[in-house]
N, C-alpha and C positions, 0 to 999 in steps of 0.2 A: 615707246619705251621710256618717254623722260619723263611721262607722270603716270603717277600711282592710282589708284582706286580706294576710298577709303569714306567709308559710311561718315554722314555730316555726326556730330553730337546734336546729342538733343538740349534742351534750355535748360526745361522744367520738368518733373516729377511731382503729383501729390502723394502725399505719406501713405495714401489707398492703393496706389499704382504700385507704389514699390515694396508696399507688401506681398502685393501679389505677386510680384514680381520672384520675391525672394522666399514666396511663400510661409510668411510669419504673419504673427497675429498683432495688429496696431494698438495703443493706446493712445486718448490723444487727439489732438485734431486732424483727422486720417485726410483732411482736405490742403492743408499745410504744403503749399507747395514748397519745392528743395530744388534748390538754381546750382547747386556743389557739393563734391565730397572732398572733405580733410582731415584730417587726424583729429583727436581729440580734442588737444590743448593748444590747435592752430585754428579749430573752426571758427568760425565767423557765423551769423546769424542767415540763414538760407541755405544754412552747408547741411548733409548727413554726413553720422560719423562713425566710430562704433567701438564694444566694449568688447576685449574675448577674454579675459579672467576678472574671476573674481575680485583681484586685488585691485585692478584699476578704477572699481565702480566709484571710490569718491570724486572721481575728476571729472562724473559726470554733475555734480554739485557746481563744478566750475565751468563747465564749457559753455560754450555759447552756440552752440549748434542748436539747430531747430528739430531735429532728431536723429537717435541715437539705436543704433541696431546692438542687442544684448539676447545674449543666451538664455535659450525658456526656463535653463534651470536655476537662473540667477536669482538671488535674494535680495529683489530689492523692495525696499518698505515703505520708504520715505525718501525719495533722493534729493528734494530740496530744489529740482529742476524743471522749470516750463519746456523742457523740451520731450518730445514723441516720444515713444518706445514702442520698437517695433522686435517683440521678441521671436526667435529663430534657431534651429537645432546648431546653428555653426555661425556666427556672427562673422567670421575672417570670411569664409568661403562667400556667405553672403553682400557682404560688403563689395569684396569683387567684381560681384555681378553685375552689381549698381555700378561701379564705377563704370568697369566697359561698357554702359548701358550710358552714360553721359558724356564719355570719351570719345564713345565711336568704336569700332571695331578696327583691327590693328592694321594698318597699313597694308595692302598689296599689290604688289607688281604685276602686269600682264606675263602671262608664258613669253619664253624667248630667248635670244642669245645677243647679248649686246654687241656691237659693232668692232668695240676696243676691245672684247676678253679674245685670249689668247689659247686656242684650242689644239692638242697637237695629235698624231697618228693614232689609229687605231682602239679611238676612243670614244664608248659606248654609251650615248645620253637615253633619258629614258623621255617620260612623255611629260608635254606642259611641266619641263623648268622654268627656272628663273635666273638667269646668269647675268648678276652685273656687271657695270664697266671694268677693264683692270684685275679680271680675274684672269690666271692660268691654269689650265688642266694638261697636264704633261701625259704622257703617248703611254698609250695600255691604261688609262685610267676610267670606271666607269661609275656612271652617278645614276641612281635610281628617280624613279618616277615622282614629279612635286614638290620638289629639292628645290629651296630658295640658296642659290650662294651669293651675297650680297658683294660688293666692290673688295678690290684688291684679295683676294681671297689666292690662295695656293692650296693646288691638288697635287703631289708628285705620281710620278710613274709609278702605275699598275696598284695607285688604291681604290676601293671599293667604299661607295656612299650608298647607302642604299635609301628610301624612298620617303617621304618627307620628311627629311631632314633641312634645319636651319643652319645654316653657317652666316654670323656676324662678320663687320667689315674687319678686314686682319688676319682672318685665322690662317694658319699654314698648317700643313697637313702634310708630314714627308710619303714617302715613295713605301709601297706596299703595306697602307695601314688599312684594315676592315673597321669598318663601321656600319654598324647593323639602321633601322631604319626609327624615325622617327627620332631622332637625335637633335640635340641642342647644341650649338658649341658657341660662345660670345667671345667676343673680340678680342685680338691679341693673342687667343689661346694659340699652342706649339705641341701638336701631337704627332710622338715619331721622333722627335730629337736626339741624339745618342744620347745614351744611359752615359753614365760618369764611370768611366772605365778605365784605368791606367797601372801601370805596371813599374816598379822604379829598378830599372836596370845601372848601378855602378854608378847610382847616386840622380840618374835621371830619369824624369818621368815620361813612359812612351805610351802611347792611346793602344787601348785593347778595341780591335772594332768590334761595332755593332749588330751583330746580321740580322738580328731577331725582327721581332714588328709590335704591331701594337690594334689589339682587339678590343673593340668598342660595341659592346650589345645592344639592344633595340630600348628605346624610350629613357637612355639616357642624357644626363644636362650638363655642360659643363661649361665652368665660368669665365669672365674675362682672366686675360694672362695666367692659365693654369698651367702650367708641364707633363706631359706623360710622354716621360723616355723610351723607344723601343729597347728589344731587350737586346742579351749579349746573344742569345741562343734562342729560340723559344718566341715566347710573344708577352708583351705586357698585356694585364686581361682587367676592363671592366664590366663589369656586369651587371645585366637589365635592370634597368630601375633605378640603377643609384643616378646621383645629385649632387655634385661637387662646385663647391662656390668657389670663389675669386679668390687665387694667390695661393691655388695650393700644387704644390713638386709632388708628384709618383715617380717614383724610380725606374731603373729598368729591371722586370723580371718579377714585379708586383701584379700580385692576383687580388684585385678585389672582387667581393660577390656581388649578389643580388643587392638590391632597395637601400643600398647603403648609405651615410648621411655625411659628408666632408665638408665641414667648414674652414671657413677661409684662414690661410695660412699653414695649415694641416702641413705636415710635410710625412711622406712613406718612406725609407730609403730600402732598399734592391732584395729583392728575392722573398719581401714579405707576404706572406698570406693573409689577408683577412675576410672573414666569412660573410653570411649573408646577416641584413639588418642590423650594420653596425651603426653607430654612431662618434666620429671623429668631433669633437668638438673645437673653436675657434684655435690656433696654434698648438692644437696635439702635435706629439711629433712619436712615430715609431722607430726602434732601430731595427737593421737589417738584418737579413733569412729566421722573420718570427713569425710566428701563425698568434692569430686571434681568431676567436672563439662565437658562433653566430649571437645576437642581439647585444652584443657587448656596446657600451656604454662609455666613451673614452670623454673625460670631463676636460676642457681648456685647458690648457700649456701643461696637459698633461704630458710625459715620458717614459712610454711603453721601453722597458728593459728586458721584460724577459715574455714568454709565452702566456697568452690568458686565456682561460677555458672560458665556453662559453657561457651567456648568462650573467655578466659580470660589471659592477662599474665600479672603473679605477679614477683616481687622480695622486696627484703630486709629481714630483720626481723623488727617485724613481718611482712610478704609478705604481701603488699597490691598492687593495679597496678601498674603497670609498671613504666606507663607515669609521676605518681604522684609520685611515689618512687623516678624517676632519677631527678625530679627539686628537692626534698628535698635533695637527695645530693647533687645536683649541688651549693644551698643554706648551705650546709655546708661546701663543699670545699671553698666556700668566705668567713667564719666567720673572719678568719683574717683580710680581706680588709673592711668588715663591723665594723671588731669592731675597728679599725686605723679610720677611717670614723668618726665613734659613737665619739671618743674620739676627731677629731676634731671639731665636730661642739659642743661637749660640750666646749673647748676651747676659741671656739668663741663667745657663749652664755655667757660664765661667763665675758668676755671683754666686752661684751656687757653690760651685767645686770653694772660691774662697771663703765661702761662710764655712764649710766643715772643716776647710782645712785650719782657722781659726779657732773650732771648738778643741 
């Protein structure tokens, strides 16, 4: 159990190979061997690298990669570059592949229960885990089939993991939360922790508890140091599919739906609804008991005030569309040129008012 398993990386690739690989069509010298991949404007001469919009294409004028993986429907004419092109329906997806292909495949553990984890009553494991050092699973708790839980990890009483599931080093997991199977959770993350509940009796604040729990669907990710509060009643709810990055608070009593998109910092606070295929963008922040509306579109530091139907993308504070948000800033960024403006034609109105009142 102290070592791992994990495919050697390979050296080399020719620009042939990794077409095939990624099945794109080469340009170039398809014999070009590639010792690395890196970003763009980090590569170095042996690296692959790769382009996914349009607007980056000039920086392949500047890299130094020896080839560069670009979308078949890319425009490009003349790029001024000795380096490959290997064009492909997905340039991100495909880049990936290469990389895990020179990486190595991702680290794994043999089945097992480490010596040091901490296992208590009446708790139901399923087939070929992986349980590291310094983990506890508290009594009535049970973890499905193919489940990595890496070190120090916390399961409390009578939650449910269900079958390949990843838990990072860190994660705590309170007492009766479900979690459906094929789940992600990265390190740090705190799901189950009480909702923010309190009551101010005669000038002091007293904790309302929490009895609720906290519902986690199948093939969803969530990031390092995320929050999902169980509820006061009821269950916090995420659902299949969504993707929540690093640093973002769910309240207690929050329905999220399907495929939904939360970036880092997001914050939900308590009883809100939001639908399926949304999109929270970097520091959106909702306020509490609002529904949002499926595919809605919520722009950075954006501040959802009131209810949005579906279909929708908002920004500002308070978020309201999009379209009308960005002319009112556009109209603020010129208050300076309006108000030099304002002050000349007062200028000229008051010459004026003194020229007639002279005649």
């Amino acid at each position: 159990m102290s070592t791992c398993d994990a495919v050697p990386r390979r050296e080399a690739w020719t620009v042939s190979e990794i077409s095939q690989l990624v099945g794109g069509q080469p340009t170039g010298c398809t014999d070009l061997l590639i010792t690395g991949v890196s970003g763009i404007r980090e590569a170095e001469k042996g690296d692959i690298t790769f382009v996914s919009h349009q607007r980056y294409l000039p920086l392949i004028r500047k890299t130094r990669a020896s080839a560069v993986i670009v979308g078949d429907r890319m425009k490009i004419d003349d790029n001024g570059s000795e380096a490959c092109l290997i064009r492909v329906t997905d340039p991100g997806t495909a880049f990936a592949k290469v990389a895990e292909h020179f990486m190595g495949e991702a680290i794994k553990f043999p089945p097992g229960i480490h010596s040091t984890a901490v296992i208590g009553q009446n708790v139901t494991l399923g087939r070929n885990l992986v349980i590291r050092p310094y983990v506890v699973i508290e009594d009535g708790a049970a973890i499905g089939d193919d489940t990595v839980i890496y070190p120090h990890c916390y399961v409390g009483h009578a939650t449910r993991i269900g079958s390949k599931c990843l838990l990072y080093p860190g994660v705590k997991i309170r007492e009766r939360v479900s979690i459906g199977n094929n789940v992600i959770i990265h390190s740090g993350a705190v799901i189950g922790s009480d909702g923010f509940g309190f009551t101010t009796v005669d000038g002091v604040h007293q904790k309302v508890p929490q009895m609720g729990t906290v519902e986690i669907e199948d093939d969803v990710e969530i990031g390092a140091n995320v929050t999902i509060d169980r509820a006061r009643f009821s269950k916090t709810h995420i659902g299949k599919g969504t993707k929540i990055d690093n640093l973002v608070q769910i309240a207690h009593n929050v329905w999220v739906g399907e495929r939904c998109v939360i970036i880092g910092q997001s914050g939900i606070a308590g009883s809100s609804k939001i639908g399926n295929n949304v999109v929270l963008a970097a520091q959106a922040g909702i306020d509490g008991h609002l529904e949002v509306g499926d595919n809605v579109i919520i722009t950075g530091k954006a501040g959802v005030t009131k209810n949005i139907p579906s279909n929708k993308t908002v920004s500002g504070f308070p978020a309201q569309e999009h379209d009308k948000q960005r002319r009112e800033h556009i109209y603020i960024r010129k208050l300076p040129e309006y108000c030099a403006r304002i002050k000349e034609l007062e200028e000229r109105l008051s010459r004026l008012e003194e020229a007639a009142a002279n005649d």
